[in-house]
C-alpha angles and dihedrals in degrees: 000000000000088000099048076053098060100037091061128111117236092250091034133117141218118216122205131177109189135162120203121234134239104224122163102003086305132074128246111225097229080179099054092045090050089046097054090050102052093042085054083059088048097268122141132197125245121152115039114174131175114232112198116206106175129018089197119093116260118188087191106039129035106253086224133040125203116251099215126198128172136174131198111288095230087054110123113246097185109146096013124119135189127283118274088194122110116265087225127075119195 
């Protein structure tokens, strides 16, 4: 992560589509995870959207997965306002 970090541009942002995982009759959140480790590079977390893959029931696989996008912290948001969009994706 640290690389993709570093490599990035000021204004530029990082991507990630991740589904969490059912282990051990729970479920390891994969986003929050993700989430911890690029604030602690400075990231920060603006667009968080729900994916659903399958509307079935699965006892096995999460029927979603979380689009993740973050930017740099110190990136200026004047003039910017929150996202409109639905925070569900079909």
């Amino acid at each position: 992560m640290q690389r993709c970090v570093l490599a990035l541009r000021n204004d530029g942002v990082i991507s990630i589509l991740v589904t969490d995982r059912k282990w051990k009759a729970g479920i390891v959140t994969k986003h929050q995870h993700l989430t911890t480790i690029l604030g602690q590079l400075g990231m920060e977390l603006f667009l968080h959207k729900i994916l659903i893959r399958s509307a079935g029931i699965d006892v096995y696989r999460l029927g979603f997965s979380h689009i993740l996008c973050f930017r740099r912290k110190d990136r200026s948001r004047a003039g910017k306002s929150g996202s409109t969009q639905a925070p569900v994706v079909f």
